[in-house]
C-alpha positions as CSV (number, residue, x, y, z in Angstrom):
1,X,33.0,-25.4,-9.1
2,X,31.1,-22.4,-7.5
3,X,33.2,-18.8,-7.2
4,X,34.4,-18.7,-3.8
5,X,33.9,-15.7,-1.8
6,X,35.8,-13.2,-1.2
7,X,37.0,-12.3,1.8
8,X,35.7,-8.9,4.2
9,X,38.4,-6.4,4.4
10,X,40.1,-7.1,7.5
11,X,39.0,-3.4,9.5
12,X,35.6,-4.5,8.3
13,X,35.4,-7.8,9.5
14,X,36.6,-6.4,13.2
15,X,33.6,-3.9,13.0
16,X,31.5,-7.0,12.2
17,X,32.7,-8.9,15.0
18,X,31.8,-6.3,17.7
19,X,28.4,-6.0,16.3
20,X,25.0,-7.4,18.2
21,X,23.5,-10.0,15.5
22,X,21.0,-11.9,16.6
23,X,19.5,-15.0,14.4
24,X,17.5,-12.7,12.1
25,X,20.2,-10.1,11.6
26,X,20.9,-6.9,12.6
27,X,17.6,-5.5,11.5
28,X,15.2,-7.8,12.6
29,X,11.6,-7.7,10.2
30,X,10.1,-10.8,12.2
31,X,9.1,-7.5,14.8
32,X,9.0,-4.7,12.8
33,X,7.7,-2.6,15.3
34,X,10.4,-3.3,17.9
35,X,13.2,-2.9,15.1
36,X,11.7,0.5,14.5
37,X,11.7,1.3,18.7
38,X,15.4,-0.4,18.4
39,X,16.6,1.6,15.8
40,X,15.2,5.0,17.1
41,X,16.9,4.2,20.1
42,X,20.3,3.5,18.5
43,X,19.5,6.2,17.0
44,X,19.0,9.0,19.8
45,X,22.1,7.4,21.4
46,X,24.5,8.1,18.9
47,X,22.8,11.8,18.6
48,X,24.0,12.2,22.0
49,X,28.0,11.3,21.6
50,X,28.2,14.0,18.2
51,X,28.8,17.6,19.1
52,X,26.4,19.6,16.9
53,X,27.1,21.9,14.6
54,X,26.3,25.5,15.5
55,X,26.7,26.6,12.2
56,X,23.8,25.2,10.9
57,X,20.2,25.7,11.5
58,X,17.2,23.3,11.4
59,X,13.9,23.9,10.5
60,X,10.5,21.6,10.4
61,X,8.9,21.9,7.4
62,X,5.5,20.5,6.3
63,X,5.0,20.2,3.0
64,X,1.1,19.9,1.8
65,X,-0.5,17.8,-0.6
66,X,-3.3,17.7,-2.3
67,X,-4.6,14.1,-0.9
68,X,-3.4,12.6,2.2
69,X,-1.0,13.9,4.7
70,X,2.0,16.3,4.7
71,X,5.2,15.3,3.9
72,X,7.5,16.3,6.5
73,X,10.6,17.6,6.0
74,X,13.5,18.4,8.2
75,X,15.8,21.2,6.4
76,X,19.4,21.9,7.3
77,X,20.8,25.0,5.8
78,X,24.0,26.8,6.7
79,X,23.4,30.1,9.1
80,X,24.3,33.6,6.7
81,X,24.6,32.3,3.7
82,X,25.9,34.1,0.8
83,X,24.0,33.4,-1.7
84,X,21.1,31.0,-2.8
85,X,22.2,27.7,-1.4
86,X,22.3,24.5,-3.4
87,X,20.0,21.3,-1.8
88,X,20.7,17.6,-1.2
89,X,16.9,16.0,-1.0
90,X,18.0,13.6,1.2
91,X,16.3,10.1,1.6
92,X,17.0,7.9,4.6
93,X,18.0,3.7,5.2
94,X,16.3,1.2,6.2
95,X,14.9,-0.6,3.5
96,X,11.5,1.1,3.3
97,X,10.5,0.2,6.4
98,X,12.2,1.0,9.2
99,X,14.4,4.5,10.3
100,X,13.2,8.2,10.3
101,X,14.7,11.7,8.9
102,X,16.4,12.8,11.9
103,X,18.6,10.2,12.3
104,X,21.4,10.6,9.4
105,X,21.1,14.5,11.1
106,X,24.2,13.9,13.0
107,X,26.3,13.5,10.1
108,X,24.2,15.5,7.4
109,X,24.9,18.6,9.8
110,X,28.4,18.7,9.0
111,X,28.3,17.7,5.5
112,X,26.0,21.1,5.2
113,X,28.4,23.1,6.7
114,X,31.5,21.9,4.7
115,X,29.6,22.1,1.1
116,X,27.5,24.8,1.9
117,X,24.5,23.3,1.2
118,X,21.1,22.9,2.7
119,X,19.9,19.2,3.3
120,X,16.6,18.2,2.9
121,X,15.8,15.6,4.9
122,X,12.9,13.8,3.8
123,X,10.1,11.8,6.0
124,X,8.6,9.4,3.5
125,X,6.1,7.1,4.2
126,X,7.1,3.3,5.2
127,X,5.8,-0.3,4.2
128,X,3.6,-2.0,5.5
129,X,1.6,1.3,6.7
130,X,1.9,2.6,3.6
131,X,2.9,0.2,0.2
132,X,4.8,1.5,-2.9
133,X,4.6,3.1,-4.8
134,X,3.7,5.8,-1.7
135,X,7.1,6.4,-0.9
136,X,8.7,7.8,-4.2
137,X,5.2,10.1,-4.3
138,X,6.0,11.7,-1.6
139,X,9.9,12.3,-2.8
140,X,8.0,13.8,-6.1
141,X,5.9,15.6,-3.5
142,X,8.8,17.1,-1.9
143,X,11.0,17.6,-4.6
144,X,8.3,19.5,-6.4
145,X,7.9,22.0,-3.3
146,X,11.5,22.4,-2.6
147,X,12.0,23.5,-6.3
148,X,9.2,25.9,-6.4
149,X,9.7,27.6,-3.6
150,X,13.7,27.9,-3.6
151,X,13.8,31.3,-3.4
152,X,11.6,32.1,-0.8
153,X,13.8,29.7,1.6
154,X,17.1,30.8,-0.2
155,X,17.6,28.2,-2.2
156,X,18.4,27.4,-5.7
157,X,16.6,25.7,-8.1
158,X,18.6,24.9,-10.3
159,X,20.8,22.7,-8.3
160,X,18.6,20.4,-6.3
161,X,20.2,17.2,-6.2
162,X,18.6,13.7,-5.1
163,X,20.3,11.5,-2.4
164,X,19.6,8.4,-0.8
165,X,21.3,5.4,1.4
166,X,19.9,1.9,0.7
167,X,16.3,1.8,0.6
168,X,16.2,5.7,0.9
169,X,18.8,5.3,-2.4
170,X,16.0,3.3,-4.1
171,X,13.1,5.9,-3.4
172,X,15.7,8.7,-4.4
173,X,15.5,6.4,-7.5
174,X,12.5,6.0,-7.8
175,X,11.3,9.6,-7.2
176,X,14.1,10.2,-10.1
177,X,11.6,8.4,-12.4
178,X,8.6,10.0,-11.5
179,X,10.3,13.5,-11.9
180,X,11.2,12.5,-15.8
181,X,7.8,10.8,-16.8
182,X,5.8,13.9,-15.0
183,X,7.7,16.3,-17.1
184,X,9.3,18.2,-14.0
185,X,12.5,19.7,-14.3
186,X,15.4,17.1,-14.0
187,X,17.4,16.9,-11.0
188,X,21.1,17.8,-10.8
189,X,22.0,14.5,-9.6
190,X,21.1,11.5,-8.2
191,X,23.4,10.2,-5.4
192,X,22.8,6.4,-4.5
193,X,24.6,4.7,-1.8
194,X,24.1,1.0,-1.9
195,X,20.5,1.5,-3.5
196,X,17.8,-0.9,-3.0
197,X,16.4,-1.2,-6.1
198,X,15.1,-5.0,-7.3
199,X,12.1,-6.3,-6.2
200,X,12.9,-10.1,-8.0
201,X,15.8,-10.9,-5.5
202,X,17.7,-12.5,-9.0
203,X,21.1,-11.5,-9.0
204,X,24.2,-13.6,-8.1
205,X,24.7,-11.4,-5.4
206,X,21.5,-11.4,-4.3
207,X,21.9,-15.4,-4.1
208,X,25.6,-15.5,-2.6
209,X,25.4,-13.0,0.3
210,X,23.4,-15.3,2.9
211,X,25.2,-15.1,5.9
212,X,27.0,-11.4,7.0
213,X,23.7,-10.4,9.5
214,X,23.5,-6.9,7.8
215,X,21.2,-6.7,5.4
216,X,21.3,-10.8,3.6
217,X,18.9,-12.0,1.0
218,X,16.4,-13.4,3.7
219,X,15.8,-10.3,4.9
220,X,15.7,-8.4,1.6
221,X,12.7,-10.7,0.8
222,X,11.0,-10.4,3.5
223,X,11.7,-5.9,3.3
224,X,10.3,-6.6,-0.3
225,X,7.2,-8.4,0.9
226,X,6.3,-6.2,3.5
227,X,6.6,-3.3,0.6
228,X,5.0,-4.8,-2.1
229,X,2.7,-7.6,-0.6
230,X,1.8,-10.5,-3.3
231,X,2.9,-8.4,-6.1
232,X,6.4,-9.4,-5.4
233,X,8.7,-10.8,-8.2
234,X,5.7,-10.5,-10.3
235,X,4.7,-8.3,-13.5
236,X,2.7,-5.9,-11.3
237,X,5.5,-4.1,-10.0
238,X,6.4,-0.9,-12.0
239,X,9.2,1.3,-11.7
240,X,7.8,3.7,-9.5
241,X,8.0,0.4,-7.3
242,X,11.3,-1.0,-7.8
243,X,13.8,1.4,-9.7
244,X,15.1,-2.2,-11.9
245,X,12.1,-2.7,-13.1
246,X,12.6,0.5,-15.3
247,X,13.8,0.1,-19.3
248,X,14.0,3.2,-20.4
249,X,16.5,5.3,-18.3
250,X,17.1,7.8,-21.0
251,X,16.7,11.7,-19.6
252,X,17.7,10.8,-16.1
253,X,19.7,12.7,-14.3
254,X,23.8,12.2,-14.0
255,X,24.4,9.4,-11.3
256,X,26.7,8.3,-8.7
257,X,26.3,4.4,-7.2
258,X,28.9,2.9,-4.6
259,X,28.2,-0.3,-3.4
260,X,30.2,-2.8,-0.9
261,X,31.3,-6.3,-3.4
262,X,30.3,-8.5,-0.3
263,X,26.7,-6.4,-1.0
264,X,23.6,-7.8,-1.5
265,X,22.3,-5.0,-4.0
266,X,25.8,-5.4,-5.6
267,X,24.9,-6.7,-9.3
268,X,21.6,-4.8,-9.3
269,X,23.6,-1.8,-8.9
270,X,26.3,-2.5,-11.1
271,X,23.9,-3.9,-13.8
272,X,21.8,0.0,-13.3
273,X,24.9,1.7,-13.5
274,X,25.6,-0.5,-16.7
275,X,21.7,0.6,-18.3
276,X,22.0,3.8,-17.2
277,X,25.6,4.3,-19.1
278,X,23.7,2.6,-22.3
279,X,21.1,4.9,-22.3
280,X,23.2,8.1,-22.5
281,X,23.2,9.1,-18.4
282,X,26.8,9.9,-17.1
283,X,27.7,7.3,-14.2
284,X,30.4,7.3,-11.2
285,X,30.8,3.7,-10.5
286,X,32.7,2.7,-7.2
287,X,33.0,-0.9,-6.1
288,X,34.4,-1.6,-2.8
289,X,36.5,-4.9,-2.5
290,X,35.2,-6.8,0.8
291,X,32.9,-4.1,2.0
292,X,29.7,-5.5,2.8
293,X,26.0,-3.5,3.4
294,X,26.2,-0.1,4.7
295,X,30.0,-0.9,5.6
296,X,30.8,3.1,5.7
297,X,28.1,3.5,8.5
298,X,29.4,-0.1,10.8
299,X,33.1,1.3,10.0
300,X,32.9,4.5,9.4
301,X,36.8,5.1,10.4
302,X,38.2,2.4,8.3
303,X,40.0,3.4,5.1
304,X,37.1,1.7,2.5
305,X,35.0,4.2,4.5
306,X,37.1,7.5,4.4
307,X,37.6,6.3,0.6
308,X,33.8,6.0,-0.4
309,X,32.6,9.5,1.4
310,X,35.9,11.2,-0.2
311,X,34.0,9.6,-3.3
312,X,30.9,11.2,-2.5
313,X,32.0,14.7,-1.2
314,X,34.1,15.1,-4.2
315,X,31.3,14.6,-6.2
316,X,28.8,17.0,-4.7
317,X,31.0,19.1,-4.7
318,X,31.6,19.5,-8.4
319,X,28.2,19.3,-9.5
320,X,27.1,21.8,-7.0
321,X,30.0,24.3,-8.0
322,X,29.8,23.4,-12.1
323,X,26.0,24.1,-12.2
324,X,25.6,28.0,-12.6
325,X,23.5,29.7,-9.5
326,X,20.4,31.4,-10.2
327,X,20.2,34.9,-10.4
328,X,19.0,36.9,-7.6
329,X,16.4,39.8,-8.1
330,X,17.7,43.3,-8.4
């Protein structure tokens, strides 16, 4: 007999309730371009209800490259600092191909001024306008620049960290990956929420969540299609594509996942946590019982959600204060 499903945690399931889905889902890739107005909108709206935080300042940044366009950077950095801060390079959701830097600032804002930390909040390129692997060049691109010039914006190189939220957690992987095999210094950390990070749509997961409206397997394929074309599911893809698709994790940085069990990234996380582990990388592993897709964002009062960015605050925290600063000038 199949495994029945488990049930959404009961604050979760009010959230879902009260929530517009139309027949294609929440995020609608039939009309990408509308989904895109949509979501700036939703966006803006919610930047209106948070009061800002006057502690910390924002500068636009442009960061140049040798071909193509600047990668554009939005950087958040507590005002009078102490000391060299420590940096989150930040990565956006939206599954590659929808969403914008600016709007996890609401919330990023505060988490600066609690940790202390400046937030990089990176603009990568999106599918279809731009296919992968262009996306995790540009976190290379900007993790590079931020790294070199640390101290000339306060900042400390030695603990850069790399973060990401769905498909932003899969091009925080993927730029994790490119940042090893060029031979650049390794990142503190890599912080993935709910990553994106299989191209082959596989997993039991990936089969079994059908039906919530977040983020369900029809519109994971169709997110995957729109970044990868006809190379799909297919032995074209490399890891600088889809994270998964990497064998050798060895030399990557220590790494946090938490993922929703009602997910539909859930086994392809777990099973990269699981490689990862095997191939010498320190994990934190948090599995949230009937959480479904970005639950912490739909619900962010509930208790799974106070729980999982606990989880994550705890552990910036400690990687940012165990990693020694680096030395100031005379």
């Amino acid at each position: 007999m199949p495994r029945s499903r488990p049930a959404i945690d009961s604050e979760l399931a009010a959230a879902l309730q009260a929530m517009p889905i139309g027949p294609n889902g929440i995020f609608d890739l039939t009309d990408i371009p509308a989904t895109r107005q949509a979501v700036r909108a939703l966006a803006e709206s919610v930047a209106g209800t948070v009061p800002d935080e006057p502690t910390v300042a924002t500068h636009e940044i442009q960061v140049p490259r040798a071909e193509g366009p600047d990668v554009p950077i939005l950087l958040l950095r507590p005002r009078n600092p102490t000391g060299p801060l420590p940096v989150l390079l930040w990565f956006h959701g939206g599954g590659q191909v929808l969403g914008f830097a600016a709007q996890d600032a609401p919330w990023l804002k505060p988490l600066s001024a609690a940790l202390g930390c400046a937030i990089a909040l990176v603009d990568y390129r999106l599918a279809p306008e731009t296919p992968a692997p262009g996306a995790a060049e540009d976190g290379y691109t900007a993790y590079r620049w931020i790294s070199d010039n640390a101290a000339d914006l306060g900042l400390d190189p030695a603990r850069v960290g790399l973060a990401g939220q769905s498909g932003g957690g899969g091009i925080a992987a993927t730029s994790a990956l490119l940042i090893r095999d060029r031979g650049a210094e390794t990142p503190l950390f890599q912080l993935l929420m709910y990553p994106m990070l299989d191209d082959r749509n596989t997993t039991e997961s990936s089969r079994e969540i059908t039906d919530i409206g977040i983020w369900d397997r029809s519109t994971n394929i169709l997110a995957w299609r729109t970044i990868l074309g006809d190379r799909t599911g297919t032995e074209d893809v490399t890891p600088y594509h889809a994270a998964s698709r990497a064998t050798d994790l060895a030399g990557l940085p220590p790494t946090f996942i938490g993922v929703g069990e009602l997910d539909v990234f859930r086994d392809e996380n777990l099973d990269y946590a699981a490689r990862l582990r095997a191939h010498g990388v320190p994990v934190e592993l948090h599995l949230y019982p009937g959480a479904y897709h970005a639950f912490d964002l739909f619900a962010p009062r509930s208790h799974l959600a106070t729980s999982f960015h606990r989880a994550l605050n705890d552990y910036l925290v400690r990687h940012f204060t165990k990693a020694p600063a680096t030395p100031t000038a005379p």
